[in-house]
C-alpha positions in Angstrom: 44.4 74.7 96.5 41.5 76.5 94.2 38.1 76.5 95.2 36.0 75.6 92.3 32.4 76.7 91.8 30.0 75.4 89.1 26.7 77.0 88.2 24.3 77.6 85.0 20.5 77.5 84.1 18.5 75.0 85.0 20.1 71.6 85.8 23.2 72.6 84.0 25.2 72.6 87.1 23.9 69.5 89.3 23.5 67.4 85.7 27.6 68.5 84.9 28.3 68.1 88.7 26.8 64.3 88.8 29.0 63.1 85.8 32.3 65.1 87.4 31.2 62.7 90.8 30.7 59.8 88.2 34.1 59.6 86.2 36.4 61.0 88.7 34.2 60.5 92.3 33.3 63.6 95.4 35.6 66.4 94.5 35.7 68.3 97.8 36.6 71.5 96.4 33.4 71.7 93.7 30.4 73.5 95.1 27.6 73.2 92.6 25.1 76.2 92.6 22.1 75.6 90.3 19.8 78.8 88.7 16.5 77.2 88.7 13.3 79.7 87.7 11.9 78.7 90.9 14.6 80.2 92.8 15.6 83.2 90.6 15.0 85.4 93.7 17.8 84.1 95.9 19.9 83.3 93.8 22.3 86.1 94.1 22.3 86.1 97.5 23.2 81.8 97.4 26.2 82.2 94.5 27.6 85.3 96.5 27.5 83.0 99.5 29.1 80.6 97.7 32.2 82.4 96.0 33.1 84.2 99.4 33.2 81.1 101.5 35.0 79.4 98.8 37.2 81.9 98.4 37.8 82.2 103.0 38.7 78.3 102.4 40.7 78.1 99.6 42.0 81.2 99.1 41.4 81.6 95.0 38.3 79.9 93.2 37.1 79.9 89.4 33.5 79.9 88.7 32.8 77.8 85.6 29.8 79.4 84.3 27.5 77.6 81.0 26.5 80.8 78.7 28.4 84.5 79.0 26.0 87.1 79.8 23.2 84.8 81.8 22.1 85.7 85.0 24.8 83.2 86.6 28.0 84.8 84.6 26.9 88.2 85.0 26.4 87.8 89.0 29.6 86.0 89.3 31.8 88.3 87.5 30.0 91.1 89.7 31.0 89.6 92.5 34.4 88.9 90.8 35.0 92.7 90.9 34.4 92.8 94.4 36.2 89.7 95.7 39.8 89.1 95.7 41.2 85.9 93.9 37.9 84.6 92.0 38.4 83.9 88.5 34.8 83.6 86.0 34.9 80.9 82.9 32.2 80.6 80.6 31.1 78.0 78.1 31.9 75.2 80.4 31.8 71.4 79.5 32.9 68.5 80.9 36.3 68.0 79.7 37.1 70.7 80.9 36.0 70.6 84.2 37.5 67.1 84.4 40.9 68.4 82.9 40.7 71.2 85.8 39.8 69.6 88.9 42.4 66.5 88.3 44.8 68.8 88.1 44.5 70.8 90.9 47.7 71.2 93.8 48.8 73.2 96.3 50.7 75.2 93.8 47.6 75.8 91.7 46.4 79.4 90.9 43.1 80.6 89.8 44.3 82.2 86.9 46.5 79.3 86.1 43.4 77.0 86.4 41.4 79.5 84.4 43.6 79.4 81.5 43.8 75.3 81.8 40.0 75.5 82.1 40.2 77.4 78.4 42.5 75.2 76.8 41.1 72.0 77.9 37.4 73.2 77.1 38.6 73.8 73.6 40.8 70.3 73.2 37.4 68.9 74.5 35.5 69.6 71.6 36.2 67.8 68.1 34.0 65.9 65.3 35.4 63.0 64.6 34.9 60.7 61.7 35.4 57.0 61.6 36.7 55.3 58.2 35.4 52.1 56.9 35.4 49.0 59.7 37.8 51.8 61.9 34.5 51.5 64.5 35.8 48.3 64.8 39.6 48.9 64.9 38.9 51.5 67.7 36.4 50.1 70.0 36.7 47.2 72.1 32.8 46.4 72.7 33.6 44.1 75.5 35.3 46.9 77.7 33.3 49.3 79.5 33.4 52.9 79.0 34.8 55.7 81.5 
């Protein structure tokens, strides 16, 4: 099993966190560490925490971080350097997070999550177009959505 931590500015990580919990329910293994201003000071000290118990439970974890070189990435992949099995992904969205923990085994790795994490972020991100009445075609308005 991976341990999986999620953190970012702001709300980034609870707001991300509440629609994982949403579409696919408690994940157990998803500890959500937020980087609010008001708590800039501890912070370090609360994601270092965080990635070392993770990793005493699980054995492995990936960080899923929102912007490379913020305060959150660059504290996790210091502490990345120091602790065994602890993977950092940045640019985090919620298909890939969603991809990621559903898939998680026994037999998962962190870097093999990692790399899922970078595939799935990417497959996650598209602009679609609709044709002419294909709104219509597509959508069933009387079904709910995920």
């Amino acid at each position: 099993m991976v341990g999986c931590i999620l953190t970012g500015h702001g709300e980034f990580a609870s707001g991300l966190g509440s629609a994982v919990e949403m579409i696919a329910g408690p994940q157990d293994n998803l500890t959500v560490v937020t980087f609010r201003e008001s708590e800039a000071g501890d912070y370090a000290d609360r994601i270092a925490v965080a990635i070392t118990d993770s990793v005493a439970k699980y054995g492995n974890t990936v960080v899923y971080c929102d912007l490379m070189g913020g305060t959150p990435f660059n504290q996790a992949m210091l502490i990345s350097q120091e602790v065994p099995g602890v993977e950092v992904v940045t640019g985090t969205n919620l298909p890939m997070l969603l991809e990621c923990l559903t898939s998680i085994s026994n037999e998962t790795t962190a870097p093999g999550l990692a790399a899922l994490a970078l595939e799935a972020g990417q497959e996650g991100i598209a602009n679609p177009v609709l044709g002419v009445g294909a709104a219509n075609d597509m959508y069933d308005t009387e079904e709910e959505g995920i």
